[in-house]
C-alpha positions as CSV (number, residue, x, y, z in Angstrom):
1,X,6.2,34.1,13.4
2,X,7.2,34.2,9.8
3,X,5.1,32.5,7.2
4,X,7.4,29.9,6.2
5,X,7.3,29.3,10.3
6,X,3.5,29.2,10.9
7,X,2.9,26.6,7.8
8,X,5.9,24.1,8.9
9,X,4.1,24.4,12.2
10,X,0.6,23.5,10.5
11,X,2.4,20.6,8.9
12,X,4.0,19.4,11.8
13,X,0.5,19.2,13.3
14,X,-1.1,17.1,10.4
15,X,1.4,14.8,9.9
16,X,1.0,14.3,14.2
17,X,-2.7,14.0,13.3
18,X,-2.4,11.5,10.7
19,X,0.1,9.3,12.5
20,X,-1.9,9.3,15.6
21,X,-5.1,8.3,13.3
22,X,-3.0,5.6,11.8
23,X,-2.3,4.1,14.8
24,X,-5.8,4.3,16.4
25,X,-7.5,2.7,13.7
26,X,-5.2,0.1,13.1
27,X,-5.7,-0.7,17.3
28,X,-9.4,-0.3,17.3
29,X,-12.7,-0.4,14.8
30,X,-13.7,2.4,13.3
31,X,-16.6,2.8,15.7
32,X,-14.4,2.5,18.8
33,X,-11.9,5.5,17.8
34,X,-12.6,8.9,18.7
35,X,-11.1,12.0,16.9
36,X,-10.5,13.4,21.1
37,X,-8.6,10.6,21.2
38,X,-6.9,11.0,18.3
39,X,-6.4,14.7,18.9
40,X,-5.0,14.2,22.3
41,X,-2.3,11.7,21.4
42,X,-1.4,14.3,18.4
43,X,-1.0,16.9,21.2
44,X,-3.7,18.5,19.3
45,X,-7.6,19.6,19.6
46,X,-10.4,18.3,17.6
47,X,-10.8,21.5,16.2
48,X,-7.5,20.6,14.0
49,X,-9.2,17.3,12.9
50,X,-11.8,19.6,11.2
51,X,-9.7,22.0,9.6
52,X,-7.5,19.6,7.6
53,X,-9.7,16.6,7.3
54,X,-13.4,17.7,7.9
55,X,-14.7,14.8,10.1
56,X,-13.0,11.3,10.9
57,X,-14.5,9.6,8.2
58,X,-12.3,12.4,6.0
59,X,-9.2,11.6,8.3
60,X,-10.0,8.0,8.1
61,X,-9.7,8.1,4.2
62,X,-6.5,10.4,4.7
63,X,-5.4,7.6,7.2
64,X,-5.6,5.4,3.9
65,X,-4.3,7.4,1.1
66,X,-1.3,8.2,3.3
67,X,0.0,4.6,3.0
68,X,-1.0,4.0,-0.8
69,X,-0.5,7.2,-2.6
70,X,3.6,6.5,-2.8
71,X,2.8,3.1,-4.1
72,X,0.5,5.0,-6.5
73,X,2.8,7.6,-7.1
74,X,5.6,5.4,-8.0
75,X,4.1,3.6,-10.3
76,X,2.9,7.0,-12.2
77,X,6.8,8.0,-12.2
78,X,8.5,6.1,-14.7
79,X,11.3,8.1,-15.0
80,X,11.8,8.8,-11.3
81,X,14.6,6.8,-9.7
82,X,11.8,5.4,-7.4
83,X,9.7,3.8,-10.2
84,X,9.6,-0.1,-10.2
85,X,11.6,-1.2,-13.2
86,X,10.8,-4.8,-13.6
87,X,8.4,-7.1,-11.6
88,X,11.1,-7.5,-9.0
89,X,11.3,-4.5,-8.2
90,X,7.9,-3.8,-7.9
91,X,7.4,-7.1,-5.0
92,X,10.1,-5.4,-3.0
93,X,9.4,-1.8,-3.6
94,X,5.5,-3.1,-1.8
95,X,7.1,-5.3,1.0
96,X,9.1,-2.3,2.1
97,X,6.3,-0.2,2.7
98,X,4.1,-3.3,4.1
99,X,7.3,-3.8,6.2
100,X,7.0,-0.4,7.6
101,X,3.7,-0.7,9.1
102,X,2.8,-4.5,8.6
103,X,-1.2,-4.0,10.0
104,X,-1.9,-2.0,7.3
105,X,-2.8,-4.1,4.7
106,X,-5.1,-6.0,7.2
107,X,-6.7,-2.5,7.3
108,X,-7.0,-2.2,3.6
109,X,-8.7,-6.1,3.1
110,X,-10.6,-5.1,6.0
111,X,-12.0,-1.8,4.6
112,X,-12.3,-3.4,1.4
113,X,-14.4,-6.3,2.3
114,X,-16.9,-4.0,4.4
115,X,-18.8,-2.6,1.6
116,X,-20.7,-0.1,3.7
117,X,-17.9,0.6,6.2
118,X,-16.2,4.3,5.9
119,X,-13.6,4.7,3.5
120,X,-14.7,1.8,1.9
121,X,-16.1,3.1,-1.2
122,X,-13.2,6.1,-1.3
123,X,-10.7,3.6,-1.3
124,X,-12.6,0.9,-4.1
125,X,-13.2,3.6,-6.6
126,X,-10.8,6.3,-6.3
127,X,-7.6,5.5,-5.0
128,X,-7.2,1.7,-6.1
129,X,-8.9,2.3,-9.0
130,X,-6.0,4.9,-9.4
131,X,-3.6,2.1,-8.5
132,X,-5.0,-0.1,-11.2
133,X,-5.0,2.7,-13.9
134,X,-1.4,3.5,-13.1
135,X,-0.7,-0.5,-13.0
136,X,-1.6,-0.6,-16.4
137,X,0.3,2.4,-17.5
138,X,3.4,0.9,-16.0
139,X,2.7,-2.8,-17.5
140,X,2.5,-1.1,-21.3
141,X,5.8,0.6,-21.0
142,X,7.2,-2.8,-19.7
143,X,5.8,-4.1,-22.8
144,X,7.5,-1.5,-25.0
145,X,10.6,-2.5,-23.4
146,X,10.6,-5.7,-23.8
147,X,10.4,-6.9,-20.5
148,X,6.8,-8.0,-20.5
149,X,5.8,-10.0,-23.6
150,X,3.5,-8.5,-25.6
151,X,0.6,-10.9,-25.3
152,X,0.2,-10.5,-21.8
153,X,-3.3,-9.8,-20.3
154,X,-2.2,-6.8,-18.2
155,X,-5.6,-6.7,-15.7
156,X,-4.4,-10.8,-15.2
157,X,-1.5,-9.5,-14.0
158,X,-2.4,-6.8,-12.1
159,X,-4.8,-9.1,-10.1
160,X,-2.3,-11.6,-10.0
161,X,0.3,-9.1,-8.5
162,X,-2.1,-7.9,-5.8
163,X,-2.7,-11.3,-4.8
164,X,0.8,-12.9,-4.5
165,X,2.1,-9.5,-2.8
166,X,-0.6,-8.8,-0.6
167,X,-0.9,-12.2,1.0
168,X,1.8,-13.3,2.7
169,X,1.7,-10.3,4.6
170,X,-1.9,-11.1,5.5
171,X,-0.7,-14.6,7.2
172,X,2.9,-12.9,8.2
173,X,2.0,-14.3,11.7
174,X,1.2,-18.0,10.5
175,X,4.0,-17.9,8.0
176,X,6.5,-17.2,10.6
177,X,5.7,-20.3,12.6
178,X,5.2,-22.4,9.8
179,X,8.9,-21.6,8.2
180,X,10.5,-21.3,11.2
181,X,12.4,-18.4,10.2
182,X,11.6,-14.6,10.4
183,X,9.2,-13.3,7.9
184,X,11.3,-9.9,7.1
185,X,13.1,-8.1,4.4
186,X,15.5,-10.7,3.9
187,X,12.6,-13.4,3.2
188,X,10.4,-10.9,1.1
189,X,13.8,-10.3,-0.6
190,X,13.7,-14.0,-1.5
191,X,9.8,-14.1,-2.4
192,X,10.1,-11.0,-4.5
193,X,13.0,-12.8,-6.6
194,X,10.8,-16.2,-6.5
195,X,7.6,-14.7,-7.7
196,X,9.7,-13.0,-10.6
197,X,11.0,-16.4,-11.7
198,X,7.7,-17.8,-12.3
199,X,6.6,-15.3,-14.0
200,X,9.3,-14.0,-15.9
201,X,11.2,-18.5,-16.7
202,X,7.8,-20.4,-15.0
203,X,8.6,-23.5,-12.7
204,X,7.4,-26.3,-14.9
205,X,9.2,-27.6,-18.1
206,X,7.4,-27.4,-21.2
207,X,6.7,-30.6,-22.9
208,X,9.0,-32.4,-25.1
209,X,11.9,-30.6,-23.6
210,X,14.5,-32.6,-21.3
């Protein structure tokens, strides 16, 4: 086997790795999954766990960064075609991956609120804390553009970001049956555009105008 063949092989195997991870833990606790498990649904061994993630707490924190780091990375791109170029496009460019795998940000509240849990403090102060430095980053060049005014508190919106985008998809089940319509990509579509205007126009008129 060639070289180029034996390391699209090894990738083949940790990306089946990872995806079976994903799934497990968003079925089960931590506690309750076990890396033979994991291996076996990868068509894999445990040995493989080892090699490319060291233990499951490392594949666990894989598990996470997997689903984050092209939020992350987006952000840190402003000149790639991917990178969010208002707030807009920011909503949508999250609901799409939420979309994609709509447990998952259960899994990050979940992590997050466990202070002691595995993964919790990888995810806290490296990766989101990489997401809030590149947050940043993207909210000053949106100020030197002129699409953010320039006396906006940046962290206030950051947290305010998190929180309007990350909700709805935490009550996705309630919301449904509450609306009466699908919560999906048109809907998020709709949020995304609403959440814009009240940031962006605001929804009540100031006083002494008509």
């Amino acid at each position: 086997m060639s070289n180029s063949g034996a390391v699209k092989m090894e990738s083949g195997v940790r990306k089946r790795l990872l995806e079976a991870a994903m799934h497990a833990f968003l079925d089960d606790d931590y506690q309750s999954v076990s890396m033979r498990r994991v291996a076996q649904q990868a068509k894999s061994n445990m040995s493989m766990i080892y090699y490319y993630f060291g233990n499951k707490e490392g594949l666990f924190e894989e598990v996470l960064r997997s689903w984050l780091q092209p939020l992350i990375d987006n952000m840190q791109s402003p000149d790639g075609e991917a990178s969010p170029d208002s707030i807009e496009d920011f909503f949508r460019m999250y609901y799409r991956a939420a979309l994609a795998e709509p447990r998952f940000p259960l899994l990050i509240m979940k992590t997050i609120n466990s202070s002691d849990a595995p993964g919790a403090r990888f995810l806290c102060e490296t990766v989101l804390e990489r997401g809030r430095q590149s947050g940043l980053v993207w909210g000053r060049r949106m100020q030197a553009e002129g699409k953010i005014a320039p006396d906006v508190d940046l962290e206030l919106l950051r947290i305010a970001v998190v929180s309007m985008s990350m909700m709805p998809m935490l009550i996705r089940d309630f919301l449904a049956k509450q609306q009466g319509e699908p919560i999906d990509s048109v809907f998020f579509d709709r949020l995304s555009a609403f959440y814009t205007r009240i940031m962006t126009h605001g929804i009540v008129q100031p006083l002494g105008e008509e």
